[in-house]
N, C-alpha and C positions, 0 to 999 in steps of 0.2 A: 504494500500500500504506500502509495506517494504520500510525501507532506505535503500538508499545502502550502501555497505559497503567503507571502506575508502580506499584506493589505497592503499598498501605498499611503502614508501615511496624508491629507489632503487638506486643504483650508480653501472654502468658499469664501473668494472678498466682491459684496456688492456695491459697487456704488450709484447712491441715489441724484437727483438731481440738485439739493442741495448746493450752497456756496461751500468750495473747498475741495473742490475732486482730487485737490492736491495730497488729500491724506492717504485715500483709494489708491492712488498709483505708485504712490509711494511706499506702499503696502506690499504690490505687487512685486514693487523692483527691486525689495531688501529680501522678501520670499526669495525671491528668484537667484540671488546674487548668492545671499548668505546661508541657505537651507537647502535642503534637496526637497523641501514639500510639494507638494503637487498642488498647484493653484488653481482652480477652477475661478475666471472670473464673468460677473453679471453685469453687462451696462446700463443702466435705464437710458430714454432717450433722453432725458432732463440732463444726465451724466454726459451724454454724451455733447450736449451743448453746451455745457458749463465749464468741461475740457476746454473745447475752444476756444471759449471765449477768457476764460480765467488763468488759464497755463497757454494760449496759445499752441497748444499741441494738437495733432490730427488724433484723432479716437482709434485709429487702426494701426496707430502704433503702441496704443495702449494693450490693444488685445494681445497683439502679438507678444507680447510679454508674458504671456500667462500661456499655462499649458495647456487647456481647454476652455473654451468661450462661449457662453449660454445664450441664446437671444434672451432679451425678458419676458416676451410675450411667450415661450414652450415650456408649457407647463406638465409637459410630457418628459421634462430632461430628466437625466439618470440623478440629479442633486435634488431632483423633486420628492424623492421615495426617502425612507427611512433605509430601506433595505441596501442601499449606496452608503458605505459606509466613508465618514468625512471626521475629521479632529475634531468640527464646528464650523463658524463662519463670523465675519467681520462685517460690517456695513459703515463704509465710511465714503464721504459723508454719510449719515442719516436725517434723510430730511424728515419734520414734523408729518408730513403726509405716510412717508413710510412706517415713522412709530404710531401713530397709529391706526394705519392696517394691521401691523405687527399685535398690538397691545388690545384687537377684536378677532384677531386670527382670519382678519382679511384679503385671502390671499388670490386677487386678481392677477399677479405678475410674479414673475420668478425671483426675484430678491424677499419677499415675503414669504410666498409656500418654502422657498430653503430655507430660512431664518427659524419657519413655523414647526418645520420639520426638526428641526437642529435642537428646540426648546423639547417637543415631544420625545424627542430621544435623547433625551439629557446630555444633549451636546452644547459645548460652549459658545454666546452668542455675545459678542460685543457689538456693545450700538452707540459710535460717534454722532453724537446727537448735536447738530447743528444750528442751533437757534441762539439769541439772545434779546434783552431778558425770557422769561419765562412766564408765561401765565399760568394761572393753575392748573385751569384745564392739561396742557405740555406736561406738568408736572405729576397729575394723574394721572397720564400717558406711562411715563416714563415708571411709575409706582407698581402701576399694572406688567408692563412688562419683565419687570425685577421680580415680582411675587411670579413670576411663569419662565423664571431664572436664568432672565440674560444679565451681560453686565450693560448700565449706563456709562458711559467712560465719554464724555464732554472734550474736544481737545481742547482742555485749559492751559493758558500760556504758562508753562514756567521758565524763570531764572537764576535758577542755584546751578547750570551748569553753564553759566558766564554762556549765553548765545551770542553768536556775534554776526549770525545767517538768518535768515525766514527758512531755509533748509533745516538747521542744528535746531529752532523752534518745531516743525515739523517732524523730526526725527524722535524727538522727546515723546511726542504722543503717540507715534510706531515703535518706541520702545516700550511703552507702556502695558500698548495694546497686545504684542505679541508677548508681554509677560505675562499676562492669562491664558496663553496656551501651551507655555512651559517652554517658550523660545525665549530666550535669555543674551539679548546680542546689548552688544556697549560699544552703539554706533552715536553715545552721548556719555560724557562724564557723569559716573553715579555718585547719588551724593554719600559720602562716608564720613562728612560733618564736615565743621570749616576748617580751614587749612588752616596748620600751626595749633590747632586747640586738641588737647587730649582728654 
């Protein structure tokens, strides 16, 4: 009897139409560089205009980065079943429209049924939630989906790793994010307290 072979180990990153595609691709390129994960990524078309227009990049060179590429409208794809097995998924940006579909388990588009699916099978779901401020409503958005155990992870700016780029700010919240699925990369100085103090 053969063994079987070992799963590819895999990470769905959606990104929605939200301001910020920069984080999603960004996602994509530190996967890819730094991991051997198998990246499955989703564009919405909102994603796909907010590329454009915010990084100035073509959308098809986005995909091409990634190892398999979902339309969002195929809600037929292999990332849509439970039985496709994946590490979890990331959504970044996450716009308010996608949390919540997410947060009624509304799943019109394929950034949602994977996400929906990923919660149902107790896989890890972070959702860079792109808005400021907050209204309640958002906030009960976001309650909801936490009690159905994703993580909220906001890219909030920090500077204890002395930024001196909109890159090394951006990197900070791709460091953050893939330390919830047990990637562990220090493609930003971690903090280990201030210098000189013991």
């Amino acid at each position: 009897m053969t063994e079987p072979s070992p799963t590819p180990r895999r990470i769905i990153v959606g990104i929605s139409g939200a301001s910020g595609p920069h984080y999603g691709v960004r996602m994509v390129e530190v996967l890819r560089e730094h991991t051997d994960v198998e990246v499955h990524l989703v564009l919405s078309k909102g994603a796909r205009a907010t590329i454009k227009y915010e990084m100035d990049r073509d959308p098809e060179d986005i995909t091409g980065l990634a190892h398999v590429v979902h339309s969002e409208t195929n809600l037929a794809a292999s990332i849509a079943s439970g039985t496709f097995v994946t590490a979890g998924m990331i959504v970044a940006p996450c716009s308010m429209k996608t949390l919540g579909a997410l947060a009624s388990s509304f799943n019109d588009n394929l950034i949602t049924r994977a996400a929906d699916v990923c919660l149902k099978e107790r896989r890890p779901v972070v959702l860079l939630v792109r808005e400021t401020p907050f209204h309640l409503g958002h906030l009960r958005l976001m309650q909801h989906v936490t009690e159905a155990g994703a993580v909220v992870l906001p890219p909030v700016t920090a500077f204890y790793h002395r930024p001196t780029t909109i890159e090394q700010l951006i990197d900070h919240t791709v460091v953050k994010t893939l330390d919830q699925f047990g990637i562990h990369l220090d493609l930003v100085d971690r903090w280990t307290g201030p210098a000189g103090v013991r």
